[in-house]
Backbone as CSV, one residue per row, in Angstrom:
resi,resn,N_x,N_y,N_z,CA_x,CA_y,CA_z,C_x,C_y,C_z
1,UNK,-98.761,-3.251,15.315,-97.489,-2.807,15.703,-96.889,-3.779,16.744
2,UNK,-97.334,-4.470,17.655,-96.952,-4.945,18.740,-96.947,-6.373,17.672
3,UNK,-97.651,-7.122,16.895,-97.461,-7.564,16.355,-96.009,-8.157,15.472
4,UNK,-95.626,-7.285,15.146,-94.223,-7.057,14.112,-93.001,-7.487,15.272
5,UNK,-92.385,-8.180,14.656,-91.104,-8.469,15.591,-90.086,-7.913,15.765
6,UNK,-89.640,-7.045,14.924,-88.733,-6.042,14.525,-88.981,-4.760,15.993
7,UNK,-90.488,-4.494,16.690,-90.460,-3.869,17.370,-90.196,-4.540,18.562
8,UNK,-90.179,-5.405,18.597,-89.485,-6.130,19.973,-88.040,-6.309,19.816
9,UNK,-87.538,-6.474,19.299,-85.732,-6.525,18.854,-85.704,-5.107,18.741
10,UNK,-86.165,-4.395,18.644,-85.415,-2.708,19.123,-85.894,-2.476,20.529
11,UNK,-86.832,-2.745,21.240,-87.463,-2.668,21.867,-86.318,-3.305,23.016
12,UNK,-85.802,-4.497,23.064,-85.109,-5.226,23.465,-83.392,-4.620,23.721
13,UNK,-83.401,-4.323,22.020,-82.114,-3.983,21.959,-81.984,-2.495,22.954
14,UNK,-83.038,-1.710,23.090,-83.186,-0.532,23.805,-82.888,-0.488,25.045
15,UNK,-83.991,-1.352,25.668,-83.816,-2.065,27.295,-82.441,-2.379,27.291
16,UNK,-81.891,-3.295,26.341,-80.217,-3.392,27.029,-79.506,-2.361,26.777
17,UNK,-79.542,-1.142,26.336,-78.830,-0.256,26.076,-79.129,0.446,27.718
18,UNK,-80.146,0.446,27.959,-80.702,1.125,29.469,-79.693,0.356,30.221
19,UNK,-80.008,-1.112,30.613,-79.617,-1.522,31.497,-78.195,-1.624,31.711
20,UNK,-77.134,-1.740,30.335,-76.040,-1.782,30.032,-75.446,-0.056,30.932
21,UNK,-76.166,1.120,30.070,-75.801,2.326,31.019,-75.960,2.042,32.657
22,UNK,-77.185,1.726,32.619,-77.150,2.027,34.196,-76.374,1.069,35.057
23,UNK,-76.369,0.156,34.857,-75.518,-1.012,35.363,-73.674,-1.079,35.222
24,UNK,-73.488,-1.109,34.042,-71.809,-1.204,33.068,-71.602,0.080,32.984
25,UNK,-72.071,0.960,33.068,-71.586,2.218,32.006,-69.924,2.593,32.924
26,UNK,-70.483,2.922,34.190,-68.564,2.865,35.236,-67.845,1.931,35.293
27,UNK,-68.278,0.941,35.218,-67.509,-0.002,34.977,-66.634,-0.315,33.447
28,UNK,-67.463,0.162,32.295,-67.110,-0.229,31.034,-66.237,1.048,30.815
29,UNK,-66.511,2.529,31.471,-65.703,3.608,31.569,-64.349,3.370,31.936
30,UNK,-65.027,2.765,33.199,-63.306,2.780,33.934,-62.728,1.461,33.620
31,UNK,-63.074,0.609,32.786,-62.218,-0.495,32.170,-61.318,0.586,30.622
32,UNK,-62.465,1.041,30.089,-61.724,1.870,29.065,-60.682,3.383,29.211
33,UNK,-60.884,3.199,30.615,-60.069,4.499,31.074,-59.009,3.674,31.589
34,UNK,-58.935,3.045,32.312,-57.380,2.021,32.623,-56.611,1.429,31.225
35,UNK,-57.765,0.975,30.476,-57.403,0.264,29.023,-56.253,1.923,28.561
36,UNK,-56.707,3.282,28.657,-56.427,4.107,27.647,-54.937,4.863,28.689
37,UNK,-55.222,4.684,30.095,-54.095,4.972,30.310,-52.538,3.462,30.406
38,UNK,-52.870,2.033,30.006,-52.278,1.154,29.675,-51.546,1.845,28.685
39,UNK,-52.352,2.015,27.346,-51.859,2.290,26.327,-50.563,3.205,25.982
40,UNK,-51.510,4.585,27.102,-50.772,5.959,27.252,-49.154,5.949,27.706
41,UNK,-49.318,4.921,29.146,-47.902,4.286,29.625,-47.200,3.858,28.635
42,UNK,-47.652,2.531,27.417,-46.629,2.026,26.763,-46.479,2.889,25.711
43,UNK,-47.285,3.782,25.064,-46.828,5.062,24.353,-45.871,5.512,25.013
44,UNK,-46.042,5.788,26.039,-44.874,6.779,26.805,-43.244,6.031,26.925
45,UNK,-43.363,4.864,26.735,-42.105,3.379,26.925,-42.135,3.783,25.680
46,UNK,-42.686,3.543,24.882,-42.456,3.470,23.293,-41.716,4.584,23.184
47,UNK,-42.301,5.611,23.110,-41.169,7.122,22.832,-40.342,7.042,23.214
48,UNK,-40.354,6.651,24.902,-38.561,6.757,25.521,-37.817,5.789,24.890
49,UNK,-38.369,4.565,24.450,-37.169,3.654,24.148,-36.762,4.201,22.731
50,UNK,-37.864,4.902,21.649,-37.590,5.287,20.569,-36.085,6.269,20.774
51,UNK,-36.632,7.576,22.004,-35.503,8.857,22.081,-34.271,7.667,22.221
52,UNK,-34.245,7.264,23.203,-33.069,6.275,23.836,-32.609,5.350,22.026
53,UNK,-32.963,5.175,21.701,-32.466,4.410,20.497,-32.263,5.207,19.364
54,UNK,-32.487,6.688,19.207,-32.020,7.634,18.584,-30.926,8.220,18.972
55,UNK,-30.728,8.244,20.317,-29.462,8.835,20.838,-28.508,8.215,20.725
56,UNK,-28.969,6.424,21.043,-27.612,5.521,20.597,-26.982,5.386,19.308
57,UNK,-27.956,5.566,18.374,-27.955,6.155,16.572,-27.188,6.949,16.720
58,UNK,-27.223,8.067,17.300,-26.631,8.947,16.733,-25.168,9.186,17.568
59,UNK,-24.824,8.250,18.657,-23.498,8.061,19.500,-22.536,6.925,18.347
60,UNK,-23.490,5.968,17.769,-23.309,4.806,17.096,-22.951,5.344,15.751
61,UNK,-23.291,6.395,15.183,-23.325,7.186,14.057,-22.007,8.339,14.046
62,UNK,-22.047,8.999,15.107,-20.502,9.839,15.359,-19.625,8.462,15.081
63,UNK,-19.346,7.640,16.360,-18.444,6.560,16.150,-18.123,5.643,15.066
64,UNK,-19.264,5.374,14.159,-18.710,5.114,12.662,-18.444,5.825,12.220
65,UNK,-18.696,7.704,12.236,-17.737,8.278,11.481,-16.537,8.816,11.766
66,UNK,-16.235,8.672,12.857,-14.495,8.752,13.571,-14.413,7.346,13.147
67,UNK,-14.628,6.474,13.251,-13.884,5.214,12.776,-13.399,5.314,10.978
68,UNK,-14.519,5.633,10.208,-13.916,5.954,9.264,-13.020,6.916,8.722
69,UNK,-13.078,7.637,9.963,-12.062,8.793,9.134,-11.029,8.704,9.440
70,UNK,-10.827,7.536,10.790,-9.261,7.132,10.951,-9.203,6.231,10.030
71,UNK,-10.219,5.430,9.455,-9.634,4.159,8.831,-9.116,5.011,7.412
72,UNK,-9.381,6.040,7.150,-9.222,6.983,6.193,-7.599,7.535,6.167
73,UNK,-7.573,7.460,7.555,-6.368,8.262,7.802,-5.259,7.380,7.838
74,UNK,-5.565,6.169,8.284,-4.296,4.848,8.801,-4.280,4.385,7.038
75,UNK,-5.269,4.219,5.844,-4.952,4.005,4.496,-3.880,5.658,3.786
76,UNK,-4.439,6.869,4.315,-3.685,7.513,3.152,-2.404,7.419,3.935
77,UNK,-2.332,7.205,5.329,-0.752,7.265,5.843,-0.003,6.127,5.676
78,UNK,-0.579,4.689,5.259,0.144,3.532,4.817,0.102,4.149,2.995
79,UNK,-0.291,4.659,2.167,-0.432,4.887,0.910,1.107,5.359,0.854
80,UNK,0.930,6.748,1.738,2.853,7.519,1.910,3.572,6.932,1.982
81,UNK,4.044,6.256,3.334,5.034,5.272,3.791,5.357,4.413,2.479
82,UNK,4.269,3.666,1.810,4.347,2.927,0.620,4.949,3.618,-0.463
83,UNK,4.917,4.834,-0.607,5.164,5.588,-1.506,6.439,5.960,-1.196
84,UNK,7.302,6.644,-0.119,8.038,6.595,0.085,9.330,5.653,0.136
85,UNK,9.275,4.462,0.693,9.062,3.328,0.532,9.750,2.737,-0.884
86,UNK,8.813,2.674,-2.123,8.939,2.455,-3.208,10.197,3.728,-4.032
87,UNK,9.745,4.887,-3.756,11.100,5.895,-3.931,12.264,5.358,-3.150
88,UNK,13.020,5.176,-2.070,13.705,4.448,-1.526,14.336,3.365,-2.310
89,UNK,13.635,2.829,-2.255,14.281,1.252,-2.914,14.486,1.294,-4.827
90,UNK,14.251,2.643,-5.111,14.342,2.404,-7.065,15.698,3.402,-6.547
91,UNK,16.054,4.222,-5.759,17.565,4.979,-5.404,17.539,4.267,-5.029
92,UNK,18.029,2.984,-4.179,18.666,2.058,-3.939,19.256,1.455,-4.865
93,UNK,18.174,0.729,-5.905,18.824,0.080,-6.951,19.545,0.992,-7.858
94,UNK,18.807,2.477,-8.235,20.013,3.289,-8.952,20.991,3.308,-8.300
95,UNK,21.404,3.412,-7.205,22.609,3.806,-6.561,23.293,2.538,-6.628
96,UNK,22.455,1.454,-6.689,23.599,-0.451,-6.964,24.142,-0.708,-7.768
97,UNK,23.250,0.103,-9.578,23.567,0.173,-10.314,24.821,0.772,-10.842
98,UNK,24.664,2.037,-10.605,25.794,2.640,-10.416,27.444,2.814,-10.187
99,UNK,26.929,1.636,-9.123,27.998,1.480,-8.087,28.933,0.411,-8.811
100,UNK,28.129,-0.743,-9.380,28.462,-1.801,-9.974,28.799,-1.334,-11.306
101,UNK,28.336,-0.079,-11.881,28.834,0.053,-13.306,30.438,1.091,-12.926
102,UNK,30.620,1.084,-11.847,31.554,2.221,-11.921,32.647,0.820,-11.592
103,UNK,32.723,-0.099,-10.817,33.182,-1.537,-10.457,33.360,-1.826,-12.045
104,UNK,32.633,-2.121,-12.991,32.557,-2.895,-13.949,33.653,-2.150,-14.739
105,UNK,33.431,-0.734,-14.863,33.975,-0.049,-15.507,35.789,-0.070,-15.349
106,UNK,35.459,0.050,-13.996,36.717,0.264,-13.449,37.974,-1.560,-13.850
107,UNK,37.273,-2.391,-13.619,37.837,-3.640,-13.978,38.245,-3.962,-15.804
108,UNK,37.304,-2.912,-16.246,37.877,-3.015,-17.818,38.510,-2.135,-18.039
109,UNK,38.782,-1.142,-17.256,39.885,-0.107,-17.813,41.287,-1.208,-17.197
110,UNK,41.014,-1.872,-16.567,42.093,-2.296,-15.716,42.698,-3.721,-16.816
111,UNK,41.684,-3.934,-17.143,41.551,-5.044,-18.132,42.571,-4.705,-19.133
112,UNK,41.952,-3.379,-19.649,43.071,-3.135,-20.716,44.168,-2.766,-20.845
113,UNK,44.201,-2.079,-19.721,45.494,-1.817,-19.332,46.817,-3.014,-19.135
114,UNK,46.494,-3.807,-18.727,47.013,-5.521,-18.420,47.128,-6.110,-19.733
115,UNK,46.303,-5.993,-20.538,46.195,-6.375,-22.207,47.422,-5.372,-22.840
116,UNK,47.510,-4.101,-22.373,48.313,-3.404,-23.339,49.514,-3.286,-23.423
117,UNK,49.494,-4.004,-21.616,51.095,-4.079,-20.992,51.657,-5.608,-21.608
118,UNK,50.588,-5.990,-21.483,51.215,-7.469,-22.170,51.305,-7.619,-23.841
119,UNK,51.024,-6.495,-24.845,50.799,-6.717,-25.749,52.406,-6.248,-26.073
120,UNK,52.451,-5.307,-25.405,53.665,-4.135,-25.336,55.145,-5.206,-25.022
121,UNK,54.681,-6.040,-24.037,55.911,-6.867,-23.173,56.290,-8.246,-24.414
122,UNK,54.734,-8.512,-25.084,54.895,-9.368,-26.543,55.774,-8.649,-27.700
123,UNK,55.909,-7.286,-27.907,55.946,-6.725,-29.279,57.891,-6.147,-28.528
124,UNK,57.630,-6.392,-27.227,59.148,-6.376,-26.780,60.176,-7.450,-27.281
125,UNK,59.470,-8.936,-26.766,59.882,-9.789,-26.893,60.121,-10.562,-28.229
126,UNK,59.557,-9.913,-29.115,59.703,-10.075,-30.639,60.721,-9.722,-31.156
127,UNK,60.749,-7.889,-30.950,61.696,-7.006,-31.438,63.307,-7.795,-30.961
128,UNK,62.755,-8.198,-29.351,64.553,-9.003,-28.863,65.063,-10.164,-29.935
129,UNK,64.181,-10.794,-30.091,64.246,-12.177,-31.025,64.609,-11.879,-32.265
130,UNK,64.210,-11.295,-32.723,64.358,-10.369,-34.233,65.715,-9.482,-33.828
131,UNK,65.918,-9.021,-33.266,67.601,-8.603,-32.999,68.606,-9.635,-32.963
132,UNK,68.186,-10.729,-32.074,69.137,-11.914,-31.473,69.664,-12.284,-33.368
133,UNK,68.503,-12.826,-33.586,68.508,-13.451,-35.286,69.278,-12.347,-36.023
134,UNK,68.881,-11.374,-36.072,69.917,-10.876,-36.947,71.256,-9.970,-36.353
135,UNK,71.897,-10.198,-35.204,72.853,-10.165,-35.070,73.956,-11.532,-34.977
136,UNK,72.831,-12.941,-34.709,73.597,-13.975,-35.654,74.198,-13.886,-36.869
137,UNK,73.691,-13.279,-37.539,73.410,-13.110,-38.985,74.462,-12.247,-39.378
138,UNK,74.460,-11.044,-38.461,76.131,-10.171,-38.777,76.929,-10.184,-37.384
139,UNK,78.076,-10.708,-37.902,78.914,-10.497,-36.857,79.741,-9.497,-36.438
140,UNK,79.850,-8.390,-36.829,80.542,-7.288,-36.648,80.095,-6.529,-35.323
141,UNK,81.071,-6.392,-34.235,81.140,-5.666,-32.690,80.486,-4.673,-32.800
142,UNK,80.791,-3.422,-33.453,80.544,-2.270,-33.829,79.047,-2.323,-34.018
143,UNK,78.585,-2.982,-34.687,77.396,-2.936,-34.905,76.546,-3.465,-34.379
144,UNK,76.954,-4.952,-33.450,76.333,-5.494,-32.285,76.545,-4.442,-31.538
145,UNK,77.012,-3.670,-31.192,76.956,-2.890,-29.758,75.941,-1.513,-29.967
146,UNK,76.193,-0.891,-31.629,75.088,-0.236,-31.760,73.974,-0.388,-31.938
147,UNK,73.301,-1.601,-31.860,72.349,-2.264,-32.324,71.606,-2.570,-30.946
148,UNK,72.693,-3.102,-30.106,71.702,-3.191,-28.463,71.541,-1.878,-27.815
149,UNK,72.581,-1.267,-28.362,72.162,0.624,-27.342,71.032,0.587,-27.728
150,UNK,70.643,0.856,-28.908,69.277,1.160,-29.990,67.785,0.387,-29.656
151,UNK,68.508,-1.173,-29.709,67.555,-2.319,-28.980,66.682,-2.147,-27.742
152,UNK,67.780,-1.386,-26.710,68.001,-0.944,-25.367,66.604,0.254,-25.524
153,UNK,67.158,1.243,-25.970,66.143,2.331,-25.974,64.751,2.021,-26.504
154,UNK,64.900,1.529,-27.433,63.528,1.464,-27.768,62.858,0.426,-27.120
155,UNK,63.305,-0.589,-26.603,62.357,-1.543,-25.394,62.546,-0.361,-23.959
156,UNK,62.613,0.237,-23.848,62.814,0.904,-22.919,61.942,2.005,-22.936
157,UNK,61.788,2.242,-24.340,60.667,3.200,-25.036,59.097,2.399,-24.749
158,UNK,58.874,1.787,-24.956,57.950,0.905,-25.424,57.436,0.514,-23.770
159,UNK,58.412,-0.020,-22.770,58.230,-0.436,-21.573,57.358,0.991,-21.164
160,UNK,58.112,2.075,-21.555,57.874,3.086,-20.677,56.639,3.859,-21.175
161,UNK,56.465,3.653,-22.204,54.869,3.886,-22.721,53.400,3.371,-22.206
């Protein structure tokens, strides 16, 4: 038994387990007890900075959603205005339209009217010519004089139409 080497390497390994307790054991305690309250502290940093960075989440999280719901609000209230806007300006142009067809209108009634007076002041000036010629043509007073009364009225007719 003493022989075997295996009982000296436990044998060994034993003794340092002794000497390790009796010697290290407070020391290796209280290295692992400072080590565990190190830890405990930055656990404790860790959580707070976690809460602290949840709270800003969720300050950061309201504020993007008021931001969007104005940006929500400044699009459907430019959408109106636009909309409004676009109604506006098609009554505008109906109302230009309008305006210009009642103008347009108004210049061709006027048109024709000027055409009818002059067609009238032509079909005058014919009828005179066509009298002149044929009262060359007869010379008798009596009948030149009834002929311009007659002449008379009916350009007079015609003017006054």
């Amino acid at each position: 038994m003493f022989k075997d080497s295996n009982f000296y390497i436990v044998l060994s390994f034993v003794g340092f387990l002794i000497l390790l307790f009796k010697f290290g054991y407070r020391q290796l305690s209280n290295f692992l007890d400072d080590r565990i309250k190190v830890i405990s502290a930055e656990l404790q940093d860790a959580n707070a900075s976690k809460e602290f960075a949840l709270a800003q989440l969720g300050e950061e999280t309201k504020a993007l959603i008021t931001v969007e719901e104005e940006e929500e609000k400044i699009i459907n209230n430019a959408r109106t205005q636009a909309e409004i806007l676009i109604r506006n300006i098609k009554q505008e142009i109906n109302d230009e339209i309008k305006n210009r067809q009642r103008q347009y209108d108004f210049q061709i009634k006027k048109m024709e009217n000027l055409f009818e007076i002059e067609l009238r002041e032509l079909v005058a000036d014919h009828i005179a010519q066509a009298l002149v010629v044929w009262m060359r043509e007869h010379d008798s007073t009596t009948v030149h004089h009834q002929i311009n009364r007659k002449a008379t009225q009916m350009l007079s007719q015609i003017k006054a139409a």
